[in-house]
C-alpha positions in Angstrom: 0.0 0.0 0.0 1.2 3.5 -0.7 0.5 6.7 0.2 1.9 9.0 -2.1 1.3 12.7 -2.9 -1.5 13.3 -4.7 -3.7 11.0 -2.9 -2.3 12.7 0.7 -3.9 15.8 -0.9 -7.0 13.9 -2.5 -7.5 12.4 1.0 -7.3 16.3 2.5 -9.1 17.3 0.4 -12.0 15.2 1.1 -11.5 15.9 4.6 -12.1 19.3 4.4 -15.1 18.7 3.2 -16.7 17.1 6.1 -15.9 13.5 4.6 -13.2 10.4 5.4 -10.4 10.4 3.1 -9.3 6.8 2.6 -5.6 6.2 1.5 -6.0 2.7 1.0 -8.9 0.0 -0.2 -9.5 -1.8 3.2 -9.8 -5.2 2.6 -10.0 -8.4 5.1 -6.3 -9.5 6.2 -5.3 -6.2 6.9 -4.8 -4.3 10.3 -6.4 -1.3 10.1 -5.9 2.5 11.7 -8.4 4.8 11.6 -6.7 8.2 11.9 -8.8 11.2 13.5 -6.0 13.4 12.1 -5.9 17.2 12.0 -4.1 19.0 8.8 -5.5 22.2 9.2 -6.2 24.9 11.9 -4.2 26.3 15.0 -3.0 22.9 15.8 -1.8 21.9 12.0 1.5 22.0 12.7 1.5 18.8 15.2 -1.3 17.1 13.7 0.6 16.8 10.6 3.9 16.4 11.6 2.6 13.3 14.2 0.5 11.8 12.0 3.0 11.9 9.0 5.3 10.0 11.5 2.8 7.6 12.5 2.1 6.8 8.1 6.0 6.8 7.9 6.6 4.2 10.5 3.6 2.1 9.4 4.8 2.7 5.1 8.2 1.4 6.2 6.6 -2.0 8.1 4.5 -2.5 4.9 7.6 -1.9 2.6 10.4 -3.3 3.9 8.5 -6.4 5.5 5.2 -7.0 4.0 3.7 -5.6 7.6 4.1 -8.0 10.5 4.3 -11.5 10.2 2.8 -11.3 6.6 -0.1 -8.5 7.6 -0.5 -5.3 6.1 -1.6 -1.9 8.0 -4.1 0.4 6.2 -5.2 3.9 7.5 -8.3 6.2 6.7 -7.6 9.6 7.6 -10.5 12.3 8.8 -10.2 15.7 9.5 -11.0 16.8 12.7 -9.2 20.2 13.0 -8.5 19.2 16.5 -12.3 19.7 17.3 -14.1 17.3 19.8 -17.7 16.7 18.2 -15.4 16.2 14.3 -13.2 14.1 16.4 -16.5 12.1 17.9 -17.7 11.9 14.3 -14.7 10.4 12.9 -15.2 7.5 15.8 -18.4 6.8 14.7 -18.0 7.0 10.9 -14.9 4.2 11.4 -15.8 1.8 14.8 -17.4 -0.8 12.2 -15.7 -0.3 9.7 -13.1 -2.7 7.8 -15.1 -6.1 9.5 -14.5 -8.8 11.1 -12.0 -7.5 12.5 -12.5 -4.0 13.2 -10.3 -1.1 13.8 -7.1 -1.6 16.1 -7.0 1.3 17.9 -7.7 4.9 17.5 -4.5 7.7 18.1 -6.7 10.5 18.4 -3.6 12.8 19.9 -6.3 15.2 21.2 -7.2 15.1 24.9 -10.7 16.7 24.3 -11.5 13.8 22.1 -10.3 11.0 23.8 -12.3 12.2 26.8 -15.2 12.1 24.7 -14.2 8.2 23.5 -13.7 6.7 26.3 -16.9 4.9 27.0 -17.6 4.9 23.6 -13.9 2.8 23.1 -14.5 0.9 26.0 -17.1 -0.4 24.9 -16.5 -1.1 21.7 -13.2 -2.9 23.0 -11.4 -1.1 20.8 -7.9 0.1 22.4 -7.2 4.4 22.7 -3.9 5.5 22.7 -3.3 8.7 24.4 0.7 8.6 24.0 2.1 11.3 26.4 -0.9 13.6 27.4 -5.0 12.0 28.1 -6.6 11.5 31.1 -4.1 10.9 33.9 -6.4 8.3 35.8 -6.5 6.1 32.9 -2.9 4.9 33.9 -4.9 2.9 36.1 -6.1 -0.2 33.8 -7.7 -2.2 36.5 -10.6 0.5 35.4 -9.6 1.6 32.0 -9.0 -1.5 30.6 -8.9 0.4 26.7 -7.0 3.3 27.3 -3.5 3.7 27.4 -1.7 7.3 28.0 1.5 5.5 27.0 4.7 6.6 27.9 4.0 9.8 30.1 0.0 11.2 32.1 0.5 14.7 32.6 0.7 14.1 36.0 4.0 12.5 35.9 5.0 15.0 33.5 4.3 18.1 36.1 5.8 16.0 39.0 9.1 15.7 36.9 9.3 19.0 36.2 9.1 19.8 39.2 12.1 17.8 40.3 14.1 19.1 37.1 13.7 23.0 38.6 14.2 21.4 42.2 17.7 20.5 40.5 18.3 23.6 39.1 17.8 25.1 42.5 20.1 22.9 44.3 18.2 20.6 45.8 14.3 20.1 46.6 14.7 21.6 49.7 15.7 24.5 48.1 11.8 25.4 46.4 10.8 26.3 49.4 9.1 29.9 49.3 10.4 30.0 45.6 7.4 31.1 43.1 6.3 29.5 39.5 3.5 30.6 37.6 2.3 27.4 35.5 0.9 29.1 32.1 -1.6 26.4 30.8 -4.0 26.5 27.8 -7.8 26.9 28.2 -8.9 23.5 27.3 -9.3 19.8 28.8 -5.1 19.3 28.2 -4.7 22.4 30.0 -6.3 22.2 32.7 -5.0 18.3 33.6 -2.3 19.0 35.6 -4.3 22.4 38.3 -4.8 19.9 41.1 -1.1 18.2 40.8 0.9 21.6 41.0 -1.4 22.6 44.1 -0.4 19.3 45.2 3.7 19.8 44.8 3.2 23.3 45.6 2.3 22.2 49.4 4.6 19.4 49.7 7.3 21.4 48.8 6.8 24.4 50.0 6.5 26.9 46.8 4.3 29.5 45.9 2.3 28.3 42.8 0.1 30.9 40.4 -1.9 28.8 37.9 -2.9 31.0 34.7 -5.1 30.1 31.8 -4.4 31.3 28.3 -7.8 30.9 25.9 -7.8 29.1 22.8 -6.0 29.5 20.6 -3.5 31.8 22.8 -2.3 34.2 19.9 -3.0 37.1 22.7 -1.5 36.8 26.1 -0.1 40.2 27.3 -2.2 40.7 29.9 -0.8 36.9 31.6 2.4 38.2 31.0 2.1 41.2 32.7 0.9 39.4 35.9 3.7 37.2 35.7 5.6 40.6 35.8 4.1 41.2 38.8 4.1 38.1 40.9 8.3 37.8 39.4 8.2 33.9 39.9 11.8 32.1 39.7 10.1 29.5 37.1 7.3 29.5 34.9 6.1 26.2 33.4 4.6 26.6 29.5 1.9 24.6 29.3 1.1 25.2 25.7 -0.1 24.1 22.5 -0.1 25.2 18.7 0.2 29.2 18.6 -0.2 29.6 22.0 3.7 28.6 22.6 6.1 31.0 19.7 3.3 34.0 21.0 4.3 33.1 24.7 8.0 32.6 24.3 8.1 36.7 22.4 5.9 37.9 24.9 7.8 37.0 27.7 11.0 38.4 26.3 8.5 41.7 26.0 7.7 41.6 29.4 11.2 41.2 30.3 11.1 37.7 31.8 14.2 35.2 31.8 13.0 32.7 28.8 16.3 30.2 30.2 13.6 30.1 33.4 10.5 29.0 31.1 9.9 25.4 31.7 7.6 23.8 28.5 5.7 20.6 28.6 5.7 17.8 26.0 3.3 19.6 23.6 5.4 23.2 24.0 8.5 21.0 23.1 8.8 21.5 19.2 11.1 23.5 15.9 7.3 24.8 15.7 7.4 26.4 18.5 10.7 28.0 18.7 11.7 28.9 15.4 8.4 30.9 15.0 9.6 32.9 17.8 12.7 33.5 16.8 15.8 34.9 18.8 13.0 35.1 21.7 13.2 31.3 21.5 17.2 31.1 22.4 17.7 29.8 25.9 14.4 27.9 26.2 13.7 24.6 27.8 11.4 22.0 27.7 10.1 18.4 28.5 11.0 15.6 26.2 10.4 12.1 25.7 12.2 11.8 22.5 14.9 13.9 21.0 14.6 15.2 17.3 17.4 14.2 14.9 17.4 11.9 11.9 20.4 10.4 13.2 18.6 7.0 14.6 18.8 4.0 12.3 14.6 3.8 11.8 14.9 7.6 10.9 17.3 6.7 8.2 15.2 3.8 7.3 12.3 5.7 6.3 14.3 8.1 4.5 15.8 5.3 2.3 12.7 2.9 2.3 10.2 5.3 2.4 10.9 8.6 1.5 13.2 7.3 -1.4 10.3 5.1 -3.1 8.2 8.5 -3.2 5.7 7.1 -0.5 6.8 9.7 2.3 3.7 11.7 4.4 5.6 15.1 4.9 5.5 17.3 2.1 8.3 18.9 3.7 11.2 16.9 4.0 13.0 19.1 6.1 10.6 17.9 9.2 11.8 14.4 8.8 13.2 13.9 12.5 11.8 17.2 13.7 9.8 16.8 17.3 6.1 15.9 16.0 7.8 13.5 13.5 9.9 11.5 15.8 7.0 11.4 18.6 4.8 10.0 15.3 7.1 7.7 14.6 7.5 6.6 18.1 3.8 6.0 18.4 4.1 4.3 15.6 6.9 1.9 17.5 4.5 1.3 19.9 0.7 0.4 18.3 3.5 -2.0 16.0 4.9 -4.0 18.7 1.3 -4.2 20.5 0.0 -5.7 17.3 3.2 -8.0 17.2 2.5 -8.9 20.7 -0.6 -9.6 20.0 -0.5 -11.3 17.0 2.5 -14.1 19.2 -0.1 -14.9 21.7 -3.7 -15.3 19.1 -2.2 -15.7 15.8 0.0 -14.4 12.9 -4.0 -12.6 10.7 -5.6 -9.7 11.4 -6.8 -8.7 15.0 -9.4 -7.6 16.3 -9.4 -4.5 18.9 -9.9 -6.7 21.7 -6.9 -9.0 20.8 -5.0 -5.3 20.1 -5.8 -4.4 23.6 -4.2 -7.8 24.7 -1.4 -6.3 23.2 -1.0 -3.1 24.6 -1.6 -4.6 28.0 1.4 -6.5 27.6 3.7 -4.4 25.8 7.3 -4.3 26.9 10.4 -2.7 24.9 13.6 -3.5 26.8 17.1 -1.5 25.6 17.8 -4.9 23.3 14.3 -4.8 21.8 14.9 -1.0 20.9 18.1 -1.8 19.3 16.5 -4.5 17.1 14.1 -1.5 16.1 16.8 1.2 15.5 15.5 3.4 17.8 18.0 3.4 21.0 18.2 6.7 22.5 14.5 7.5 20.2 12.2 5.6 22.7 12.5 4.8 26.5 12.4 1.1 27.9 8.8 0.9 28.7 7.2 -2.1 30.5 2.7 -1.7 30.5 0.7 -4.0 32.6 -2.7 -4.5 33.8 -2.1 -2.2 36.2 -0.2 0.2 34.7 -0.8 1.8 31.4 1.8 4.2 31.4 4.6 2.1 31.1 7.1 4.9 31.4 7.2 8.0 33.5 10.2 9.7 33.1 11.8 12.8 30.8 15.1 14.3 29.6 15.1 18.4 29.1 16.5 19.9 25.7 17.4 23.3 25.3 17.1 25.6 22.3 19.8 27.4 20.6 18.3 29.2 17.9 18.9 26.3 15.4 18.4 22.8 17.5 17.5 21.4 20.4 20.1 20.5 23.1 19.3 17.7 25.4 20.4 19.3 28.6 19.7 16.5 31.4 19.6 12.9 32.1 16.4 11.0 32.5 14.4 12.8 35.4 11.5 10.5 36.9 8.4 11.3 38.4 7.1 10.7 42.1 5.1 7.7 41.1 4.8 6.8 45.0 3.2 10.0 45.3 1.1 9.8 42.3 0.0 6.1 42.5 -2.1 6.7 45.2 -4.2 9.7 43.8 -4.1 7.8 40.5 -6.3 5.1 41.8 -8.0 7.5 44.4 -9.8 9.0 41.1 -10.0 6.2 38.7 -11.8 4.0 41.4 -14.6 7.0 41.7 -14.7 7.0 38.0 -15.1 3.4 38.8 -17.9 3.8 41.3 -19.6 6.7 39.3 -20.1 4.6 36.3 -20.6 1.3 38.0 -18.0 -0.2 36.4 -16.0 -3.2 38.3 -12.7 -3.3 38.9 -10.3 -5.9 36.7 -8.5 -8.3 38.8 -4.8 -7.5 37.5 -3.3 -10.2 40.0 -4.2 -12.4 37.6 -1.1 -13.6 35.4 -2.8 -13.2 31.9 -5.7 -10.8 32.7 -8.0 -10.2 30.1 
């Protein structure tokens, strides 16, 4: 299967005109992703730098091996502009689609959306992936048996910032009547992580000032102005899209220390620095993955892929950027899930259910990464029943006007800490929706 230029713009085409644009003929023996992708808007510039990694990675299974274990992957892709009742749409267009065997999962990358698919997924059996952001209680899979934040919730992702600025400061300890103003975006994503920082903020000792910037956040000089005021030693970007370049100049405006802005993983991209230009130099951010084309997968899909004339981008020079790699990472992981899947119920297509099997017994040890090409791309990540994060931990990269600089060693998250508050709110989800608890003592749970 291909997916070459002109049917990427024939499929975006469609899209933007309220209908499903279908790369490939879906047909039975094939594993199939439906993509609630999103090409065009304020968010364009992850939506198709992620999902173009995602294609890559799967193009490059199909072309250099025939898919896995002699099954191909097909994709649909539907426009959703990163809007929650387009992204609900999408779902319902594609849930029975491609039968028997369904869809394998849905990688919505949207946290507004896969709030809104959660029961609908769940009961459908069909696995969502919510790599790196999503609803932080779904870590808990003894009650969200078909979701799967893998690889970082945004509670472990404030937690470890907070450590990272604790070792900038010396020591823990040392935050102790310091300030940070967290600068978060006006949406579902945004406003994941209020109750976590309150949380730090008393164990530690610091002064925290939560502030929201509306969607899109093209206009925030008012926020900046009371971070002015309140002159906290840290502030934590907790962008998306526009909202991060227009931060980064408006802090230099405001005369604020942009080596002392912290970003999350989604204010962690080349399109978010380099539209800000020399106001970008000096800034820092979360990672999970570095950018580079370095890694042998990258190079793999250059040759493979990109050289047959099958590559997503249209702009080559975002092959390895941020939004690329994380795509192709993503791509890593719903891969081995089928591939674990597939060992324990058969070499043919799966169905979601058997994906979910998958996911909820994924593991990628250092050697398994090197078979892949990806060491130093993608973290060691063990999911279980249990736990459908897997992961947990971050590096920070700094900016230098023309790349990013990884700047730190893996930093971890308090997962003692968070554990507890994880379950604390996944069993009232539990309770609310009457929904009972898996046994994940078991040693195969379903």
């Amino acid at each position: 299967m291909s997916f070459r230029k002109t049917i990427s713009r024939l499929a975006l085409a469609a899209a933007l005109l309220g209908g499903l644009g279908s790369v490939a003929a879906k047909a039975d023996g094939e594993i199939y992703f439906p993509l609630q992708s999103y090409r065009v808007g304020p968010y364009a510039a992850g939506g198709t730098g992620f999902f173009g990694g995602f294609i890559d990675y799967l193009n490059l299974i199909n072309e250099r091996d025939g898919g896995v274990n002699g099954v191909k992957f097909v994709w649909d892709e539907c426009e959703t502009e990163y809007k929650v009742e387009r992204g609900v749409e999408c779902y319902e267009r594609t849930r029975s689609t491609h039968q028997p065997a369904g869809p394998a999962a849905y990688n919505p990358l949207s946290v507004g959306i896969a709030y809104a698919l959660i029961d609908r997924a769940t009961s459908d059996k069909i696995p969502l992936i919510t790599i790196n952001h999503g609803r932080t209680d779904s870590t808990d899979g003894r009650v969200f048996p078909y979701v799967f934040p893998l690889q970082l919730n945004p509670w472990s992702e404030a937690s470890a910032t907070v450590n990272y600025i604790g070792q900038q400061l010396g020591g823990l300890d040392k935050l102790a009547g310091k300030k940070i103003a967290v600068l978060y975006h006006g949406s579902p994503y945004g406003k994941e992580t209020i109750p976590i920082f309150d949380l730090l903020a008393k164990k530690y000792g610091f002064e925290v000032t939560q502030i929201e910037v509306p969607h899109p956040g093209n206009e925030q000089q008012a926020q900046w102005l009371t971070i002015r005021r309140l002159k906290p030693e840290y502030v934590v970007l907790r962008g998306w899209g526009v909202m991060n370049p227009v931060a980064l100049k408006t802090a230099v405006k405001t005369g604020f220390p942009v080596d002392h802005i912290i970003g999350n993983v989604w204010s962690n991209s080349e399109e978010d620095v380099i539209p800000a230009g020399d106001a970008a130099k000096g800034y820092v951010s979360v990672t999970t993955h570095p950018s580079g084309t370095e890694f042998p997968v990258v190079k793999e899909i250059v040759e493979k892929v990109y050289g047959k004339g099958v590559g997503n981008l249209e702009d080559k020079g975002r092959i390895g950027s941020v939004y690329h790699n994380l795509g192709i990472v993503n791509g890593i992981l719903n891969v081995e899930a089928v591939r674990i899947a597939q060992a324990h119920f058969g070499n043919r297509a799966l169905t979601g259910e058997e994906v979910q099997w998958g996911f909820d017994h994924l593991v990628l040890d250092d050697k398994r990464i090197a078979e892949l090409g990806a060491t130093g791309l993608v973290q060691p990540l063990q999911v279980t029943c249990a736990d459908h994060e897997g992961g947990g931990a971050v590096k920070f990269q700094q900016w230098d006007g023309k790349t990013w600089n990884v700047v730190s060693d893996w930093v971890a998250s308090d997962r003692a800490l968070l554990r507890p508050l994880i379950e604390q709110s996944a069993e009232a989800y539990a309770k609310e929706k009457g929904i009972q608890l898996r046994d994940c003592s078991a040693a195969n749970p379903s």
